[in-house]
C-alpha positions as a Markdown table, in Angstrom:
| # | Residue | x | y | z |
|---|---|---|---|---|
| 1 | Unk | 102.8 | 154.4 | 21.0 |
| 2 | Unk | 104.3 | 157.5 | 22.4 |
| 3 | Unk | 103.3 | 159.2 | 25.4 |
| 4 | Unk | 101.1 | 161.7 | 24.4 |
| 5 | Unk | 98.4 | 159.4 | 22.1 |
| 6 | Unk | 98.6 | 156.9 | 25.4 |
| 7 | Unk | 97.7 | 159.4 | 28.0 |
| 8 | Unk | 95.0 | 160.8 | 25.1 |
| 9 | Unk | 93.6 | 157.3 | 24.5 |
| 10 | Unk | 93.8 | 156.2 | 28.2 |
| 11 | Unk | 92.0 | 159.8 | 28.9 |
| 12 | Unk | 89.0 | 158.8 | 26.3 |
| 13 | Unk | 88.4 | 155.5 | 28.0 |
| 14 | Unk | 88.5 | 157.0 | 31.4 |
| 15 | Unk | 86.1 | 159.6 | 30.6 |
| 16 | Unk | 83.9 | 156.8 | 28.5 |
| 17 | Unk | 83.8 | 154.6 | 31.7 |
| 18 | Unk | 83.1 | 157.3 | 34.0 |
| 19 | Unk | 79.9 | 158.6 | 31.3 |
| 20 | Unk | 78.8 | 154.7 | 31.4 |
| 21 | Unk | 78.8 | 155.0 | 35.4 |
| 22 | Unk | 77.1 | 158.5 | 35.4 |
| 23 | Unk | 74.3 | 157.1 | 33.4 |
| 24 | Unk | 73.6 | 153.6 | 34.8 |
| 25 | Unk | 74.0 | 155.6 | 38.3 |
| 26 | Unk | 71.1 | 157.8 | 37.2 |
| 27 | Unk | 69.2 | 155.4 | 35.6 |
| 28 | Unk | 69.1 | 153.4 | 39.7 |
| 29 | Unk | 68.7 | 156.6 | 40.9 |
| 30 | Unk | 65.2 | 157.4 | 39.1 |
| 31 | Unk | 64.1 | 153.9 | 39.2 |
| 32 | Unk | 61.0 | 153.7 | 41.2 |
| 33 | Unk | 59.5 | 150.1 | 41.3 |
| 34 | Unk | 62.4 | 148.3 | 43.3 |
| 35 | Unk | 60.5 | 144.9 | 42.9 |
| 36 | Unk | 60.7 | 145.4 | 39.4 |
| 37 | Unk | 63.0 | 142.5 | 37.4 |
| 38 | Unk | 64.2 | 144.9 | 35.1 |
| 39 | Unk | 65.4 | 147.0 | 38.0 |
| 40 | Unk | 66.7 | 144.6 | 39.6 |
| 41 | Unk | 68.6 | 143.4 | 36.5 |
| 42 | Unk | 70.0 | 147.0 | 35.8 |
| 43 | Unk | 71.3 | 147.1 | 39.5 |
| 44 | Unk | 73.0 | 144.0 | 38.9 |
| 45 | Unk | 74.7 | 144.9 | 35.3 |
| 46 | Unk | 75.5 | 147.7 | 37.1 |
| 47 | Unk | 77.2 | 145.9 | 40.0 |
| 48 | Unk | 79.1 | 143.5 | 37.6 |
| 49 | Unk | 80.3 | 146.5 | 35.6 |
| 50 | Unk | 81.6 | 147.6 | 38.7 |
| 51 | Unk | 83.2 | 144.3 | 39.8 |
| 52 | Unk | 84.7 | 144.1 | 36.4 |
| 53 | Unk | 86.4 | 147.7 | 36.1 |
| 54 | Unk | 87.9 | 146.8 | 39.7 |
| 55 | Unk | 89.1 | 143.6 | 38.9 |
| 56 | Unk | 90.8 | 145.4 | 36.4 |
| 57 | Unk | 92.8 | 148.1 | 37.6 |
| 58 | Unk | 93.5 | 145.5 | 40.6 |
| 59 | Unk | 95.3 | 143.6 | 37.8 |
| 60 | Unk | 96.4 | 146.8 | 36.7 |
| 61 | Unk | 97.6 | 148.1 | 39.9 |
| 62 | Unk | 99.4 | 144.7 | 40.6 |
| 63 | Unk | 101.2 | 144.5 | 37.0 |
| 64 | Unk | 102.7 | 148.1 | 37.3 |
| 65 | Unk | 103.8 | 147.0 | 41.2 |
| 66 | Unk | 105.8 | 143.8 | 40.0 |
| 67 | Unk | 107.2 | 145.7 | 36.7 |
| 68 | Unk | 108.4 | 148.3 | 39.1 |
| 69 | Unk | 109.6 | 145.6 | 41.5 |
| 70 | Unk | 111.6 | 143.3 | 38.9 |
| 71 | Unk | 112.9 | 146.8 | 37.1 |
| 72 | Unk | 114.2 | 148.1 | 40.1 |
| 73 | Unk | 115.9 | 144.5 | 42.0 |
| 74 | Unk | 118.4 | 146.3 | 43.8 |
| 75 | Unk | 116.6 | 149.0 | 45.9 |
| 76 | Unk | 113.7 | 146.6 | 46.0 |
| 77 | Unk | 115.8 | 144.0 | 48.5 |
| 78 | Unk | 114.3 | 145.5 | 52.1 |
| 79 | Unk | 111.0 | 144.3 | 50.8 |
| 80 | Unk | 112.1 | 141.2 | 49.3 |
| 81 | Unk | 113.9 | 139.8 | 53.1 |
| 82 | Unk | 110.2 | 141.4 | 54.6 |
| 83 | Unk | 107.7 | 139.7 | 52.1 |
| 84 | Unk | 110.0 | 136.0 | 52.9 |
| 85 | Unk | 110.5 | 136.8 | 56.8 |
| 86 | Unk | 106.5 | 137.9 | 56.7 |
| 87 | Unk | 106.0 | 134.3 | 55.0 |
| 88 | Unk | 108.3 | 132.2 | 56.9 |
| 89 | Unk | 105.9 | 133.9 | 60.0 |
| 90 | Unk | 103.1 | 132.5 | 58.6 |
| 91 | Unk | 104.6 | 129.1 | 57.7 |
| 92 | Unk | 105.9 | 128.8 | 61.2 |
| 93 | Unk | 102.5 | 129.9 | 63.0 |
| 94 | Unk | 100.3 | 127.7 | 60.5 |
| 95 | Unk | 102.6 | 124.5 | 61.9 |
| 96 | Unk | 102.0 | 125.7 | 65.2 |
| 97 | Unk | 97.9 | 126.5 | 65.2 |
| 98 | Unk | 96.1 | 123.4 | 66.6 |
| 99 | Unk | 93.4 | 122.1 | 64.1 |
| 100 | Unk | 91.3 | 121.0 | 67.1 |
| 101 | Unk | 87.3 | 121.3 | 66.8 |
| 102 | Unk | 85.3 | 122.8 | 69.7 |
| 103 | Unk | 82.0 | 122.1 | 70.4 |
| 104 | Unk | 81.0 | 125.6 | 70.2 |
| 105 | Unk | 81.9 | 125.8 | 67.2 |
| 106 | Unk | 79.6 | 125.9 | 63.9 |
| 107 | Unk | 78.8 | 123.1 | 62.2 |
| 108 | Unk | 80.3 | 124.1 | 58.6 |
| 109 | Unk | 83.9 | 125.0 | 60.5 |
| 110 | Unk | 86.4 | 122.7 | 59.3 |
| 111 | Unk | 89.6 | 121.3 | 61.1 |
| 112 | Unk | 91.6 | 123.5 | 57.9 |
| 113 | Unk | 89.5 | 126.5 | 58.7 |
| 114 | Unk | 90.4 | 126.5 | 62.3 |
| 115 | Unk | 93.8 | 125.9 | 61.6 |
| 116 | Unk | 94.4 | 129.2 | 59.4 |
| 117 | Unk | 92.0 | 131.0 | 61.6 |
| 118 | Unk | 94.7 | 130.5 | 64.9 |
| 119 | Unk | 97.4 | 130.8 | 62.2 |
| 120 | Unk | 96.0 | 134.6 | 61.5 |
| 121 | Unk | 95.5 | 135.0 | 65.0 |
| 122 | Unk | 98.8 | 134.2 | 65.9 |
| 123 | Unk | 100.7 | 136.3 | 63.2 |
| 124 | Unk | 98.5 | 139.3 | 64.4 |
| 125 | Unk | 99.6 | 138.6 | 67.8 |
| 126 | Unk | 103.4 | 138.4 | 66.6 |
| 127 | Unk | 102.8 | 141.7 | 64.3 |
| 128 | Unk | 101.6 | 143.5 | 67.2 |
| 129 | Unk | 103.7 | 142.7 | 69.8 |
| 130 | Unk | 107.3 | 143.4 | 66.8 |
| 131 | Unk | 105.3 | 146.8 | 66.6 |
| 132 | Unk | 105.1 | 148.0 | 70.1 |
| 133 | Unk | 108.5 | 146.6 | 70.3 |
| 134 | Unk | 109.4 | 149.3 | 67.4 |
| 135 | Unk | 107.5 | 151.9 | 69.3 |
| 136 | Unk | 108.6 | 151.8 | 72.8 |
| 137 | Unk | 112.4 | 151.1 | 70.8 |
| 138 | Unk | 111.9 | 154.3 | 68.9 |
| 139 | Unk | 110.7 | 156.2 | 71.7 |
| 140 | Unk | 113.7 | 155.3 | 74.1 |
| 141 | Unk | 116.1 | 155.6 | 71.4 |
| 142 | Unk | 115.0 | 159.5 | 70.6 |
| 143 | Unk | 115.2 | 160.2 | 74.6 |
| 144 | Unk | 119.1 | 159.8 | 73.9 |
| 145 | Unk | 119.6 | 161.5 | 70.7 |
C-alpha cells in the first residue's frame, strides 16, 4: 500500500473512532438517571473502548519506537549504554534494598513489595543526586567558557 491510500485509510479510521467517541460522549452526557444499569453499562463500554484504543496506540507507539531503534543501531548506541547502565542501577539497588517488615507497616505488604519499594527509592535518590551533579557541573563549566 502506497502512501497516499495509508494516510487515506488511517484518516477514515481516525475520524470513525473519533465519531464513535463523540457520540457515546453525548450519549453520558444526556444521561440523567445515574443509578440506572443501562447507564452504568454505557459508561463502562465506554470506558473499555477507551482502555482498548489506548492499549493500542501504546502498542502502536512502542512498535514504531523499536522499528526506529533496530533501523537506526548506530546513532541509537548513547541510549543503548543508558537503558543497561539505567538497569544495572536497578539491579544493583534491588540487591542492596533490605526486605525487612515493619510493624507499621500494612498487613497486605509483602517482604517482595518492600524490597522494590527501597529499590525505587534508592534509584530516585541516585537519579537525583547524578542530576544535580549535571546541574551544578553545567553551571560551573559555562562560568569558564
Amino acid at each position: 500500500m502506497d502512501n497516499k491510500k495509508l494516510s487515506t485509510v488511517l484518516t477514515i479510521v481516525a475520524a470513525v473512532i473519533i465519531a464513535i467517541g463523540l457520540v457515546l460522549s453525548i450519549m453520558i452526557m444526556a444521561g440523567d438517571d445515574y443509578y440506572d444499569p443501562s447507564y452504568q453499562s454505557l459508561v463502562l463500554n465506554t470506558l473499555n473502548f477507551t482502555n482498548v484504543l489506548l492499549g493500542i496506540a501504546a502498542v502502536i507507539a512502542l512498535g514504531f519506537g523499536i522499528f526506529y531503534f533496530f533501523t537506526n543501531i548506530k546513532k541509537n548506541i548513547p541510549l543503548l549504554i543508558g537503558v543497561i547502565v539505567f538497569g544495572v542501577l536497578v539491579v544493583v539497588c534491588y540487591s542492596l534494598a533490605s526486605d525487612a517488615l515493619q510493624p507499621s507497616y500494612a498487613d497486605d505488604i509483602t517482604a517482595t513489595a518492600s524490597q522494590w519499594s527501597g529499590a525505587g527509592l534508592m534509584v530516585m535518590y541516585v537519579l537525583i543526586a547524578v542530576a544535580l551533579l549535571a546541574a551544578v557541573v553545567g553551571e560551573i563549566s559555562r562560568i569558564f567558557k
